[in-house]
C-alpha positions in Angstrom: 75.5 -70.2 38.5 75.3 -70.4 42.2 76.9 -66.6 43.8 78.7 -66.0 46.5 76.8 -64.3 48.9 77.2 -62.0 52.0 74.2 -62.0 55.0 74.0 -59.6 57.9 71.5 -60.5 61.0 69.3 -63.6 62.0 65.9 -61.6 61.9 62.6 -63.3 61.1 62.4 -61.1 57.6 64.1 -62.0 54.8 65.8 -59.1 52.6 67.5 -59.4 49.1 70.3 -56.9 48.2 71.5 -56.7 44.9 74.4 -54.6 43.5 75.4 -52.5 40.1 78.3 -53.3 37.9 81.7 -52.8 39.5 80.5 -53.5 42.6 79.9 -56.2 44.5 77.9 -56.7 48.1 80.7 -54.8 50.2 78.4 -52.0 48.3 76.2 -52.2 51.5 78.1 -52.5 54.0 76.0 -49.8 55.6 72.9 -51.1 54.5 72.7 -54.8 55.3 73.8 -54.1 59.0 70.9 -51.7 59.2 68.5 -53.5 57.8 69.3 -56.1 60.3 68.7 -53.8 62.8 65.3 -53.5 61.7 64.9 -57.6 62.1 65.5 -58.9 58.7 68.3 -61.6 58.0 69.8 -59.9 54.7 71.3 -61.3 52.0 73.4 -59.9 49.7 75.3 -61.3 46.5 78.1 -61.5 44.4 77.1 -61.1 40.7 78.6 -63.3 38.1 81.8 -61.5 37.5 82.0 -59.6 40.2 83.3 -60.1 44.2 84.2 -63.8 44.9 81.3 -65.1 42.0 82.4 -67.5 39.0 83.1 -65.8 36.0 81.3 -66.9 32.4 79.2 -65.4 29.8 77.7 -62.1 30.6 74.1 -60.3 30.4 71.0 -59.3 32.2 69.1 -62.7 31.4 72.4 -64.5 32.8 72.5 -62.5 35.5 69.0 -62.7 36.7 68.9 -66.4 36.2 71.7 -66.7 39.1 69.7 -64.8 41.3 66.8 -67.2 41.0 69.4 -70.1 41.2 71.4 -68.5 44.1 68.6 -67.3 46.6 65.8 -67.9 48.6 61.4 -67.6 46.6 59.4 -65.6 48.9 61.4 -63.0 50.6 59.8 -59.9 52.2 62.1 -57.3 50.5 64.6 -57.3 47.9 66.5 -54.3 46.6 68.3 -53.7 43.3 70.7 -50.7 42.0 71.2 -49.9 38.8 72.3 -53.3 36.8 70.9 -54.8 40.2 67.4 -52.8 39.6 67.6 -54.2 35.8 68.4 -57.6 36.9 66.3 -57.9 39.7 63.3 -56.7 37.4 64.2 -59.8 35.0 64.1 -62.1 38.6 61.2 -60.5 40.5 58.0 -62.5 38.7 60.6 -65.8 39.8 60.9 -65.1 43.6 58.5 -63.6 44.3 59.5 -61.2 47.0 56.4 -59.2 48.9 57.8 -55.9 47.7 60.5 -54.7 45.7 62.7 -51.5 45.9 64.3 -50.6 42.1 67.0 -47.8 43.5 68.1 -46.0 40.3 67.6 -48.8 38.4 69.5 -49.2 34.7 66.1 -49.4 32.7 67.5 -47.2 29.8 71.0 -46.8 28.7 72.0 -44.2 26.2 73.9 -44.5 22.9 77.3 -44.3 22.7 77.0 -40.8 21.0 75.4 -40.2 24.1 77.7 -41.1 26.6 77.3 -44.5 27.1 79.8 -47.6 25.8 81.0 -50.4 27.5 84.6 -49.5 27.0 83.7 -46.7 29.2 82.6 -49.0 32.3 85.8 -51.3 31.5 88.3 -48.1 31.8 87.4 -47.6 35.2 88.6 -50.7 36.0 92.5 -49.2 36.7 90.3 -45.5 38.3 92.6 -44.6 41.3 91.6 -43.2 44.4 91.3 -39.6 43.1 89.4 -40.1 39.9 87.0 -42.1 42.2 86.9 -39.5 44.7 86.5 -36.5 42.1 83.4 -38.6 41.0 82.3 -39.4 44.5 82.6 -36.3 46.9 80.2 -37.0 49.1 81.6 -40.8 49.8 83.2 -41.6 52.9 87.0 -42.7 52.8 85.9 -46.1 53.8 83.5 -46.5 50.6 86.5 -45.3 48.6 88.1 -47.8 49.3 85.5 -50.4 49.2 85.4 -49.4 45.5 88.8 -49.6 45.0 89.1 -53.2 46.6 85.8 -54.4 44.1 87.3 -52.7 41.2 90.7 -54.8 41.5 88.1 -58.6 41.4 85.6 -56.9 38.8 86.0 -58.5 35.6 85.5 -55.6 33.0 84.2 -57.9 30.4 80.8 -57.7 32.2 80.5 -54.2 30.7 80.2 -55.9 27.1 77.2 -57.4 27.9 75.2 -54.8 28.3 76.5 -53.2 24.3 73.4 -54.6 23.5 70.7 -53.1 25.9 72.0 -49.7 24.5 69.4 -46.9 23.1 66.6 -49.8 24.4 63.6 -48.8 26.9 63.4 -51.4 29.7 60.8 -49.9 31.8 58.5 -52.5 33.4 55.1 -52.5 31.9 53.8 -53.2 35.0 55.4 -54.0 38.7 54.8 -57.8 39.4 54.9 -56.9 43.3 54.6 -54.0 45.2 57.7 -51.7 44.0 59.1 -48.5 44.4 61.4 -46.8 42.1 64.0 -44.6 44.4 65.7 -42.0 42.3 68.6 -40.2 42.1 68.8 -36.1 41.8 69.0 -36.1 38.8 69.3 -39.3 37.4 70.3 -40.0 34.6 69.3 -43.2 33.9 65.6 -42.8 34.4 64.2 -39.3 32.8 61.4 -37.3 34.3 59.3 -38.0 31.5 60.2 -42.7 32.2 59.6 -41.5 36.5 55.9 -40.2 35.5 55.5 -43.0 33.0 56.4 -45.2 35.5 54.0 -43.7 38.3 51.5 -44.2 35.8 51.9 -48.0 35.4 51.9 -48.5 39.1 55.1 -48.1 40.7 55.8 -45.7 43.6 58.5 -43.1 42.5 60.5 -41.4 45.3 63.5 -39.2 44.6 66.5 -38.2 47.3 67.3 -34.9 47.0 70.7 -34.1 46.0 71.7 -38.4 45.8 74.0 -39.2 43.0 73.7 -42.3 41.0 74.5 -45.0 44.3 72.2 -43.6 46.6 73.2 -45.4 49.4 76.6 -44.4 49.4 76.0 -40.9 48.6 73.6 -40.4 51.1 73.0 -43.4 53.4 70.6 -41.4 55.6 68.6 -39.9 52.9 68.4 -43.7 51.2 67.0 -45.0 54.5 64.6 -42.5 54.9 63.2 -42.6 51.3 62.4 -46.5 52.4 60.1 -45.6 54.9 56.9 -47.6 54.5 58.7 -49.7 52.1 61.2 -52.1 55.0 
């Protein structure tokens, strides 16, 4: 499936964004502007069921096939959060981009007696302003309402796709490129124990101190900084 996609700048570089379920690629509206700052032209898209994308069957494999579909082999960045971190991970050895940033990336999901279910992810599909908020306190009013406006296009039957991936370890064996794993504090998608495992196959790990779950909405300034090196 071809996305729709959202680019920021006309820079030399090429950079991938790729966003978590719910969301869609108003998610870095702080992000892709500063990236093109830095000289990239930025990219960001639409996954299938989300933003302006078609709608269809749903799952990782799905989803990472549109990426390869939908953009561009060879770019010098590309950055994924959470389902986006999953999905790009399926996409990576396919295009091939120089380096690869996996911001709390949805590598492990827990059981349902754990906390996890997809009927969970599709009741915040009618969240209001205040439950989002309570969640969120450290968002600005304008990414409140950025979440507000993607939950209203979000098609909630995305979240039954991933029934399947829970209780199951998804950790890379290896990174195919160059990669850092940026980490909430805590996170509670990747364990201390998976973020030494991981250090240990090769990746960089680099936590934000203090970040919540969407790192660069929580804390733009301390998810730019922890990509030093990295853009």
């Amino acid at each position: 499936m071809q996305l729709r996609t959202q680019t920021w700048g006309e820079g030399d570089r090429l950079a991938l964004l790729v966003h978590g379920i719910m969301s869609d690629h108003r998610t870095w509206r702080r992000v892709g502007p500063a990236l093109a700052g830095r000289g990239y032209r930025v990219v960001a898209v639409d996954l299938r069921g989300h933003g302006a994308s078609g709608r269809g069957e749903y799952g990782p494999e799905l989803f990472a096939d549109d990426l390869v579909e939908t953009l561009p082999v060879g770019a010098e960045l590309a950055v994924g959060h959470s389902l986006g971190g999953l999905t790009l991970s399926l996409a990576v050895e396919r295009l091939k981009p120089a380096r690869a940033v996996f911001s709390d990336p949805a590598w492990h999901l827990a059981l349902p007696a754990a906390g996890f279910g997809p009927e969970l992810f599709a009741d915040f599909k009618t969240a209001g302003r205040e439950r989002i908020r309570a969640m969120n306190p450290r968002w600005d009013e304008e990414d409140v309402d950025v979440e507000l406006s993607t939950l209203a296009v979000w098609d909630e039957a995305t979240a039954l796709g991933l029934a399947a991936l829970a209780g199951r370890d998804l950790l890379p064996a290896a990174p195919v490129v160059p990669s850092l794993v940026q980490l909430a504090d805590p996170s509670f998608l990747v364990s201390p124990e998976r973020a030494a495992l991981l250090a240990e196959r090769g990746f960089e790990v680099r936590t934000v101190a203090g970040a919540g779950h969407t790192i660069h909405r929580d804390d733009f300034d301390g998810f730019m900084a922890s990509l030093e090196g990295w853009i």
